[in-house]
C-alpha positions in Angstrom: -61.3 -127.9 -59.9 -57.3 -128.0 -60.8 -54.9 -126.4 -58.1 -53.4 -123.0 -59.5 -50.2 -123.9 -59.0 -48.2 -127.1 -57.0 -46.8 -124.3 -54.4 -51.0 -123.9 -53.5 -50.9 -127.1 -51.4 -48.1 -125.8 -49.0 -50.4 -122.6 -48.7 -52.8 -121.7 -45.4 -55.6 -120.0 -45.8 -57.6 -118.2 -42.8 -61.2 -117.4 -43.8 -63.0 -114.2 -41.9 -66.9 -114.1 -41.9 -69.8 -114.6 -39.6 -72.4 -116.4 -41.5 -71.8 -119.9 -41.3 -72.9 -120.9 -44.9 -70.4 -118.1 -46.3 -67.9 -119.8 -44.0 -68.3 -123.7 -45.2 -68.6 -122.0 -49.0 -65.1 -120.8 -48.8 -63.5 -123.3 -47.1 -64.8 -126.1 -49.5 -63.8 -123.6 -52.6 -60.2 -123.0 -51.4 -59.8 -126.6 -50.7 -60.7 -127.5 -54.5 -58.6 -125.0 -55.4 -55.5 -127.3 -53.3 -55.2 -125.0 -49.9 -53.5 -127.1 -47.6 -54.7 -125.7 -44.6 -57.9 -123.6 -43.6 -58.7 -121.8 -40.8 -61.7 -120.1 -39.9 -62.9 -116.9 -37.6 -66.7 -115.9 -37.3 -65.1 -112.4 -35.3 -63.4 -109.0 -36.2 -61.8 -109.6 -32.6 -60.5 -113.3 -33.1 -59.6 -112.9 -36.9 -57.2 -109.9 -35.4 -55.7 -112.1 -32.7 -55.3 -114.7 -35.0 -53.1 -112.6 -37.6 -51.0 -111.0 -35.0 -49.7 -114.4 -34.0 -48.9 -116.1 -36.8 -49.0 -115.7 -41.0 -50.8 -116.4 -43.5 -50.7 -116.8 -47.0 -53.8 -116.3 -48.1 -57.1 -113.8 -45.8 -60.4 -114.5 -47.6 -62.6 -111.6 -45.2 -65.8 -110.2 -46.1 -66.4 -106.9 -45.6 -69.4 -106.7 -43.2 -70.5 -108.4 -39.8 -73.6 -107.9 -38.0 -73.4 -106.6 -34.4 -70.2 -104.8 -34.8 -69.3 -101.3 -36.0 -66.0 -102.6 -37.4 -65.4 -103.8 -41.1 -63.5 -106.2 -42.7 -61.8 -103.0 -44.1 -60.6 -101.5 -40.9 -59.0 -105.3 -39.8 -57.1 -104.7 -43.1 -56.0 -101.1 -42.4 -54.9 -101.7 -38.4 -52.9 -104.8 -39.4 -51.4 -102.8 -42.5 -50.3 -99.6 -40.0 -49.1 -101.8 -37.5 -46.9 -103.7 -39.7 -48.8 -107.3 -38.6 -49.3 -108.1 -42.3 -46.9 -109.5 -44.1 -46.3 -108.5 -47.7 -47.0 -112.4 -48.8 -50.0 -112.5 -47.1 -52.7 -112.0 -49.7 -56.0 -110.5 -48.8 -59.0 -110.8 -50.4 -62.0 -109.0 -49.5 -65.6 -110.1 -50.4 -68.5 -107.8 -50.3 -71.8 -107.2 -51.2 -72.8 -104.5 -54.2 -73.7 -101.7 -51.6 -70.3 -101.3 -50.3 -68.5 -102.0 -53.3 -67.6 -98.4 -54.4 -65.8 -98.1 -50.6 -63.6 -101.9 -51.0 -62.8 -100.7 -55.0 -61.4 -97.8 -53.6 -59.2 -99.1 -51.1 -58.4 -101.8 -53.7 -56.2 -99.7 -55.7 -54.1 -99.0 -52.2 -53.5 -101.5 -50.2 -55.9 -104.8 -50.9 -54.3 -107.7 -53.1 -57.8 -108.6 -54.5 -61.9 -108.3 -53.7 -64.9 -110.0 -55.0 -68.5 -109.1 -54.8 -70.8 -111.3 -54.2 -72.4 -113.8 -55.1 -69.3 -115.3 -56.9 -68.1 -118.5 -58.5 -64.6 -121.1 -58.3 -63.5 -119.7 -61.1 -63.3 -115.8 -60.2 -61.7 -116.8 -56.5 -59.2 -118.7 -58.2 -58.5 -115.9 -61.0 -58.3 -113.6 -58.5 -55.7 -115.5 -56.4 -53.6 -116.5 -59.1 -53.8 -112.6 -60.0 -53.0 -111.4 -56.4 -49.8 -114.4 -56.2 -48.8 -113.5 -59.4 -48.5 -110.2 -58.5 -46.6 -111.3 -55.6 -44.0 -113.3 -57.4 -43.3 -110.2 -60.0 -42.6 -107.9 -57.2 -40.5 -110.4 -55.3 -37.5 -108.9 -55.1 -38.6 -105.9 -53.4 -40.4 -107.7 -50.8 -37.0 -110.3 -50.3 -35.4 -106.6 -49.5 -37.8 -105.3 -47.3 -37.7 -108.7 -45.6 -33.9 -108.5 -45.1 -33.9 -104.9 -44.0 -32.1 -103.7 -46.6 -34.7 -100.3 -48.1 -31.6 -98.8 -50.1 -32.0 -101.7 -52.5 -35.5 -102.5 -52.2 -36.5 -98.5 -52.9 -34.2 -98.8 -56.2 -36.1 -101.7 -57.3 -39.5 -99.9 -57.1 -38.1 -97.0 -58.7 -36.5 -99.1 -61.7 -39.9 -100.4 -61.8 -41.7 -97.0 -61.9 -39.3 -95.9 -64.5 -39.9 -98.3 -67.2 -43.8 -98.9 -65.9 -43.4 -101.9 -65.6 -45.7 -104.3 -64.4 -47.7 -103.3 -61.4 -45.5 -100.1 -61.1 -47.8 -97.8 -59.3 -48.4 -100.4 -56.6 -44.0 -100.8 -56.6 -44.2 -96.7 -56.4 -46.3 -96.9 -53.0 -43.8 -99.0 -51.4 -40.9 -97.0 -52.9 -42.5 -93.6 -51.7 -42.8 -95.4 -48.2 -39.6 -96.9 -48.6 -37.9 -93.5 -49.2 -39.5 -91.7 -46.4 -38.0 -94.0 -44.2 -35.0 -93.5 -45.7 -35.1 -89.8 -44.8 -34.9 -89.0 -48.3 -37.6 -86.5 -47.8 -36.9 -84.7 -51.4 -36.6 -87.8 -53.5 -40.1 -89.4 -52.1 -41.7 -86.2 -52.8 -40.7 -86.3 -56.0 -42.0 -89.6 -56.4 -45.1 -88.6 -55.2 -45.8 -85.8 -57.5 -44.6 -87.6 -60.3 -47.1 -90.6 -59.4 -50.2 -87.6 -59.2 -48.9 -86.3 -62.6 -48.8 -89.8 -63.9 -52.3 -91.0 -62.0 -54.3 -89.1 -59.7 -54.7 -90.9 -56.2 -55.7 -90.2 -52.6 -53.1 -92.0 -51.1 -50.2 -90.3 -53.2 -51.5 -86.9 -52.7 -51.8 -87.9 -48.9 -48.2 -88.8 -49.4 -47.4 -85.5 -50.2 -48.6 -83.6 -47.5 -46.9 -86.2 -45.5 -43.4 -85.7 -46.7 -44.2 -82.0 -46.1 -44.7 -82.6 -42.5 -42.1 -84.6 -41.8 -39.5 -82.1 -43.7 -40.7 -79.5 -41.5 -42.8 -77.8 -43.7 -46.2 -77.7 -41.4 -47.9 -75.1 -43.3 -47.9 -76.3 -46.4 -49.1 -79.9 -45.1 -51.8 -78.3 -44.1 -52.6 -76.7 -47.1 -52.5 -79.5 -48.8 -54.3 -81.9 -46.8 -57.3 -79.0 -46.5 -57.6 -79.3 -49.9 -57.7 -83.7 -50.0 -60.0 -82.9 -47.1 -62.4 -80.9 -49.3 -62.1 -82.8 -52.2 -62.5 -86.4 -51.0 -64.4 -85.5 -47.4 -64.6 -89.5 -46.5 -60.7 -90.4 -46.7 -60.2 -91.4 -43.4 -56.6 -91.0 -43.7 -56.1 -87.7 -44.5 -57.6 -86.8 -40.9 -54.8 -88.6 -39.2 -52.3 -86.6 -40.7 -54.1 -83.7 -40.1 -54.7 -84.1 -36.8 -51.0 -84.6 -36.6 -50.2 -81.4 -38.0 -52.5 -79.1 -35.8 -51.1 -81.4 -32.7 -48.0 -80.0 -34.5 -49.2 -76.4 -34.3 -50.1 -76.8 -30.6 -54.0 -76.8 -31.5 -55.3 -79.9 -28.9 -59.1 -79.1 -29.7 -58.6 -79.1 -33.2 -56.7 -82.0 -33.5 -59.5 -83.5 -31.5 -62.4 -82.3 -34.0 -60.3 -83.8 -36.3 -59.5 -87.3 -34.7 -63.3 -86.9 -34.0 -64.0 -87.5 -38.0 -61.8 -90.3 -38.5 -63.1 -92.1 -36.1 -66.3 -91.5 -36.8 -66.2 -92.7 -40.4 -63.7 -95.7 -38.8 -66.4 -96.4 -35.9 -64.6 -100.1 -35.4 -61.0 -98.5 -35.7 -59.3 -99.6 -32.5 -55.9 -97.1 -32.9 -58.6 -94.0 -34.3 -60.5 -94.6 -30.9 -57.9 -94.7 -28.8 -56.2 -91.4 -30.7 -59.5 -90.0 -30.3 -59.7 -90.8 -26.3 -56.6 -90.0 -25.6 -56.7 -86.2 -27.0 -60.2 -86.0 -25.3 -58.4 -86.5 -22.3 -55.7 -83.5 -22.7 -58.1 -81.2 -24.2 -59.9 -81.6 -20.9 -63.4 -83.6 -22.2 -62.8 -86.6 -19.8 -66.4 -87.9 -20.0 -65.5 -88.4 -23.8 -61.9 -89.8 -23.1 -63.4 -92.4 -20.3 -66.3 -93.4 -23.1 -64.3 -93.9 -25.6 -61.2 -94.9 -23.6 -62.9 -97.6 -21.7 -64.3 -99.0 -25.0 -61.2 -99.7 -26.2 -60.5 -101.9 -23.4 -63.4 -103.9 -23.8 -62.7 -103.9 -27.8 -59.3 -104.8 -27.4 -57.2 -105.1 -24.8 -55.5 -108.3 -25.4 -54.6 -107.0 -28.9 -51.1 -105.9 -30.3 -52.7 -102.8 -31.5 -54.5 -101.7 -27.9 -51.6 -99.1 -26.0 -51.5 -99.9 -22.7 -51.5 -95.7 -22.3 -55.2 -95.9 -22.4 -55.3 -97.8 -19.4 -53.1 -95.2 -17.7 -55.5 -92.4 -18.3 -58.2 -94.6 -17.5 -56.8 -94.6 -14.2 -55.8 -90.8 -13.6 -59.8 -90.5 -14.6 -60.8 -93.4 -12.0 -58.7 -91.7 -9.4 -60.2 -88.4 -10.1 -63.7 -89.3 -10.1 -63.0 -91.3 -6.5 -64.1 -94.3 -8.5 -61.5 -97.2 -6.2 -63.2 -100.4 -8.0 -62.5 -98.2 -11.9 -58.8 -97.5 -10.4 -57.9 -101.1 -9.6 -59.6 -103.0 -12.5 -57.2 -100.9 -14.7 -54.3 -101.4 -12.3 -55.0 -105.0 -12.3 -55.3 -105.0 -16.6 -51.6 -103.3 -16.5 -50.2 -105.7 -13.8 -51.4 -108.6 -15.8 -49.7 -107.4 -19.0 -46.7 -106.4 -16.7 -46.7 -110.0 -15.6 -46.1 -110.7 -19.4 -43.6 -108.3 -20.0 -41.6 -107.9 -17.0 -38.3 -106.1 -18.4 -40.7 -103.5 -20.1 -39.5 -100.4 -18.4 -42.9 -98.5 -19.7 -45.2 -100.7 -17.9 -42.8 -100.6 -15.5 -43.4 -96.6 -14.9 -47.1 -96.8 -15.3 -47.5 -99.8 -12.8 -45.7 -97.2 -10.3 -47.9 -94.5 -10.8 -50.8 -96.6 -10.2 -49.4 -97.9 -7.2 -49.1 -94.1 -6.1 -52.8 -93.6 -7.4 -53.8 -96.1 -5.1 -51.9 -94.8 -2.0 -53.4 -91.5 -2.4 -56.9 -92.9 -2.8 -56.1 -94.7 0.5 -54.3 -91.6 1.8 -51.4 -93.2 2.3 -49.3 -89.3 1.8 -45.9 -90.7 2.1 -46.0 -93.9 0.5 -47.5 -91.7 -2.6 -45.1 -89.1 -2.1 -41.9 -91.9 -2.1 -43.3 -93.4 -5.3 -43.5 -90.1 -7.2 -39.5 -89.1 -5.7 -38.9 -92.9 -7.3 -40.2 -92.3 -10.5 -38.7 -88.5 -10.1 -35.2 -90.1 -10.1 -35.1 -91.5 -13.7 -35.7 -87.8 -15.3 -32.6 -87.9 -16.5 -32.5 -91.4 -17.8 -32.2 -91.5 -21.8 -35.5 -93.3 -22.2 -37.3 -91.1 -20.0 -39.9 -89.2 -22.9 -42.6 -86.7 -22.8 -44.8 -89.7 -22.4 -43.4 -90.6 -19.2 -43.1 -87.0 -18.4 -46.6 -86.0 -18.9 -47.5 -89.0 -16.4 -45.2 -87.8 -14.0 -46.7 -84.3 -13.9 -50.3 -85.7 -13.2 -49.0 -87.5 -10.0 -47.5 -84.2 -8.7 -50.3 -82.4 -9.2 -52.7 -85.1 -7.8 -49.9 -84.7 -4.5 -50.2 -81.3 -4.5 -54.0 -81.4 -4.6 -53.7 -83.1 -1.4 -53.2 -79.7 1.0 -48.8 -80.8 1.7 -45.5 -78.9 1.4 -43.8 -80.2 -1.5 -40.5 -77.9 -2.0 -39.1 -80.3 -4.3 -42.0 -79.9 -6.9 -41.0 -76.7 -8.5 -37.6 -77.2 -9.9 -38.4 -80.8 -11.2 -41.2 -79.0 -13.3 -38.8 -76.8 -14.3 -36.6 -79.6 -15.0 -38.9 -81.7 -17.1 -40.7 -78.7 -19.0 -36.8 -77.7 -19.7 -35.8 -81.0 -21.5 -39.6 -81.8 -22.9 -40.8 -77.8 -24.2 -39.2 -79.0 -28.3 -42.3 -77.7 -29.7 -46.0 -76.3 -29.5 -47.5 -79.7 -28.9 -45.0 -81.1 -26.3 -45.2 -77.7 -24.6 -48.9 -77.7 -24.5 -49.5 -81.4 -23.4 -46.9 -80.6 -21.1 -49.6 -77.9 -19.7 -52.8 -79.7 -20.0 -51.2 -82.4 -17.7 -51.2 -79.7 -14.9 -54.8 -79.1 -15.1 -56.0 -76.4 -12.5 -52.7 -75.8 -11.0 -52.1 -72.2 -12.4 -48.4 -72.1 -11.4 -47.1 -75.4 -12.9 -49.1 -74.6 -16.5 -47.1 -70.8 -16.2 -43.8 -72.5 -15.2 -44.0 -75.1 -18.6 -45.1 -71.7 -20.8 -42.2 -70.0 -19.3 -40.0 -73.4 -20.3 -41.2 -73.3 -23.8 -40.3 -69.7 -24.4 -36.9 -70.0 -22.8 -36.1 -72.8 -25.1 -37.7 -70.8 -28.3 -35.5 -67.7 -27.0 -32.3 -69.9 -27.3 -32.6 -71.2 -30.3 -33.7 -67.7 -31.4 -30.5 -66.1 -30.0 -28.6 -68.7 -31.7 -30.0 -68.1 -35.1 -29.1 -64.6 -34.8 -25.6 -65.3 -34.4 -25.4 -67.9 -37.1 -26.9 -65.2 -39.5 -24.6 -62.3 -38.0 -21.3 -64.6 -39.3 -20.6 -66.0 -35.3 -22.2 -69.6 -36.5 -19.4 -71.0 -34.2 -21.0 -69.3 -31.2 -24.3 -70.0 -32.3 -22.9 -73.8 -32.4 -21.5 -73.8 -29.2 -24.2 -72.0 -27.2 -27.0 -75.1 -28.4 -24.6 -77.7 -27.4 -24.5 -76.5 -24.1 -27.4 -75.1 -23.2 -28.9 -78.9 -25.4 -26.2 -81.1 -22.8 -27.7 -78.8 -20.0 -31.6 -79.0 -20.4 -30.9 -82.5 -22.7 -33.8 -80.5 -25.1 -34.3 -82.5 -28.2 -34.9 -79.5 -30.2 -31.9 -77.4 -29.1 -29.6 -80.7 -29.9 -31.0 -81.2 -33.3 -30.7 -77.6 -34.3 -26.7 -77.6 -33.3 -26.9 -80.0 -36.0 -28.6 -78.3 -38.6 -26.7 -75.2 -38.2 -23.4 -76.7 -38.0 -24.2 -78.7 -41.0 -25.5 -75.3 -42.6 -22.0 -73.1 -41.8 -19.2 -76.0 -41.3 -17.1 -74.7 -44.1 -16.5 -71.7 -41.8 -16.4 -73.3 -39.0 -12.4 -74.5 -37.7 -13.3 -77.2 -35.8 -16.9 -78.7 -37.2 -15.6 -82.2 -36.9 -15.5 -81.9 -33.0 -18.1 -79.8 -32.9 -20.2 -82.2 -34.8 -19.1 -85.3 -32.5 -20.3 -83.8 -29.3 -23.9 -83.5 -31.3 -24.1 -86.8 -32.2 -23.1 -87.8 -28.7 -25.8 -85.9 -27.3 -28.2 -87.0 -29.9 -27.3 -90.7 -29.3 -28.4 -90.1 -25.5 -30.9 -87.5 -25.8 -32.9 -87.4 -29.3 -35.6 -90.2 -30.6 -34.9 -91.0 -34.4 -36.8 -89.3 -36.9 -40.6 -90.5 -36.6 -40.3 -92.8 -33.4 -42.7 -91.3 -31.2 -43.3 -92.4 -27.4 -45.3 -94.9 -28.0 -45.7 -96.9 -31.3 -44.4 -94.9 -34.4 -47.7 -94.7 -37.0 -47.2 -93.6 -40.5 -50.9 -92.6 -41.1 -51.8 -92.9 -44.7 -49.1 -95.3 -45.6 -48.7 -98.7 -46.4 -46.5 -100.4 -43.4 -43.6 -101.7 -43.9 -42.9 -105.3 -43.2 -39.7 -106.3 -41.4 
């Protein structure tokens, strides 16, 4: 057979299936085709590794494998939401006709190509010069997106949407992902409803509810993800976001439920299980969060996707049940991957409380009690988040357990639940990290109002014509707690009122100040940021 094109013999190909025949099939088709190299992986596990380490041009991955839960689709949507696919890579899936309703439907999101089989030559190669094709056409994007540069690359998908051009509702995706990004909340839901009105998919009416969320607007996200929900009941992304609103909304359990269904209809989903296992664990259903927790390990622990969080909880679990050998295989798992990334100051903190972990186990009091003043020191550090402080209130409360004076542990709970109570969820993870100690949970709820009475007082004066004093009393009561939410609404108020406000322009430097130091961009969350529902964006 004739190569598709004289750029075809520079190309590598990595081939994903475990039947052997379906494997030498492949790799003697792409090689008559002119693939230069070929690769191939018989597991879900290797094929992952494989991608996160180095690109390819062309995936040829079949949808099912025996003995696993996971598909060839979920490989395709990790790799997609953690940005380990580049936008040259093309991806064909191959599947039989019983789940070809499920891989035509993802198709039209975020897959380059599919084929059912049995197949011939001839319809791999015309769906591969299809799927490159299609690459070259939306080039230009892709060589801005590459570059970092989204201003330019979002105009070029929304010149191409415009004139509907070629391929211009795949070119809206990434310019409705591009713009969110952007913070351009209002233009990519424009986008989005314009790309419903034009053509009715999941993914853009997903895309809604999620620039609803993001613009603050948690209600009607909900409202209009309850509605996908009922609609299309199997969209596993929709449930993400969902889950992330009622997390949003302060609802652990339901958020849970919810995580509960994605994963469910994900079963091989590494980040849905781990989402799912770690919420198990705040809402208080630790036999469910160590399950599904320490399956994770097993699945993945040497991948780019697996959050070395899970192994933390693990631990606090290991520790609680008295389990010592459970306590130090997951302190040995974090050491190793410490050993790997010495300067990383997260792995850094959870090493430490698993050192303290294992002091207390050996009741070692004040070796534990040194390591938890240690860790108690870098509060105020900028990098210190909820995550960190969340892990710092379970080893109080595990010393505290342990029948000794500890004078110092009230104000740094009221420290931490000062600078950490932004919002529902923060407050109540905040409080399901102090588990039976009634005083701590009270002292956080007391944090969270405080906070919520500030920026209340605030917004009175704003609206009573003192916007100045409103300004000034959330820049200094934000400098004094360093509270995100007190900091950003500083902003938004002096941004709201600085025509009548003398001296905005100082004003307005002391915010950004504290924001540099004190407030997490827009979407970065303590551990990886995940935009649930979208398509990742490369580079």
């Amino acid at each position: 057979m004739a190569m598709m094109d004289s750029s075809i013999q520079d190309a590598s190909a990595l081939i994903i299936d475990s039947n052997s025949t379906s494997r030498s099939l492949m790799s003697a088709q792409l090689r008559d085709l002119g693939v230069g190299t070929v690769r191939q992986a018989t597991r879900i596990q290797d094929a992952r590794m494989i991608l996160e380490h180095k690109a390819y041009d062309i995936v040829l991955c079949d949808y099912h494998f025996d003995g696993t839960e996971m598909s060839g689709q979920d490989l395709l949507d990790e790799l997609r939401r953690e940005q380990l696919l580049p936008y040259s890579t093309v991806f064909v899936m191959v599947t039989g006709e019983a789940t070809y309703a499920k891989v035509a439907e993802a198709a039209e999101a975020a897959l380059d190509a599919y084929l059912i089989k049995p197949y011939t030559s001839a319809s791999l190669s015309e769906r591969l010069t299809q799927a490159r094709h299609r690459k070259r056409v939306l080039k230009d994007i892709f060589e801005a997106i590459e570059k970092q540069d989204y201003e330019t690359a979002a105009s070029h998908c929304l010149k191409r949407f415009a004139a509907k051009a070629e391929f211009w509702l795949y070119a809206a995706r990434i310019g409705a992902e591009l713009l969110l990004r952007l913070t351009r909340y209002a233009d990519a839901r424009k986008l989005y409803d314009a790309i419903v009105e034009a053509r009715t998919v999941p993914w853009a009416r997903l895309g809604v509810a999620r620039t609803e969320l993001v613009s603050g607007n948690v209600i009607a996200a909900r409202r209009t993800l309850e509605t996908l929900i009922g609609e299309i009941p199997d969209y596993a992304d929709s449930y993400d976001v969902m889950g992330r609103v009622q997390m949003e909304q302060g609802e652990i359990s339901a958020a849970l439920k919810t995580y509960r269904m994605a994963a469910s209809l994900t079963p091989g989903c590494l980040l849905r299980q781990q989402s799912c296992g770690s919420l198990a664990f705040y809402a208080g259903e630790r036999a469910e969060a160590l399950k599904m927790l320490e399956r994770t390990i097993a699945q993945g622990l040497r991948s780019k996707l697996f959050d070395m969080l899970s192994l933390m909880l693990v631990g606090l679990m290991r520790f609680d049940a008295r389990d010592s050998k459970g306590l130090k295989y997951a302190q040995d798992a974090l050491l190793q991957e410490l050993d790997r990334k010495p300067k990383e100051q997260r792995l850094q903190r959870f090493a430490l409380v698993f050192q303290a972990l294992r002091a207390l186990q050996e009741r070692k009091i004040g070796a534990a009690l040194e390591l938890a003043r240690q860790l108690s020191a870098e509060i105020d550090q900028e990098d210190f988040n909820l995550e960190a402080a969340t892990l710092l209130v379970g080893l109080w409360i595990r010393l505290a357990a342990q029948d000794v004076q500890l004078d110092e542990m009230p104000p740094l709970m009221q420290q931490m639940g000062l600078r950490f109570c932004t919002s529902k969820a923060s407050s109540e993870l905040l409080v399901a990290m102090s588990e039976s100690n009634t005083a701590v949970a009270q002292e956080f709820q007391a944090c969270h109002t405080r906070i919520f009475e500030i920026a209340e007082t605030a917004m009175r004066h704003s609206m009573r014509g003192s916007a100045r004093v409103g300004v000034a009393l959330l820049i200094q009561q934000g400098e004094a707690t360093r509270n995100a939410k007190l900091i950003d609404m500083a902003s938004l108020v002096l941004k709201r009122h600085a025509e009548k406000i003398e001296d905005a322009p100082a004003l307005a430097d002391q915010i950004v100040e504290l924001q540099k130091h004190f407030v997490l961009p827009l979407g970065i969350s303590s551990s990886r940021s995940r935009a649930a529902g979208g398509l990742a964006l490369r580079g």
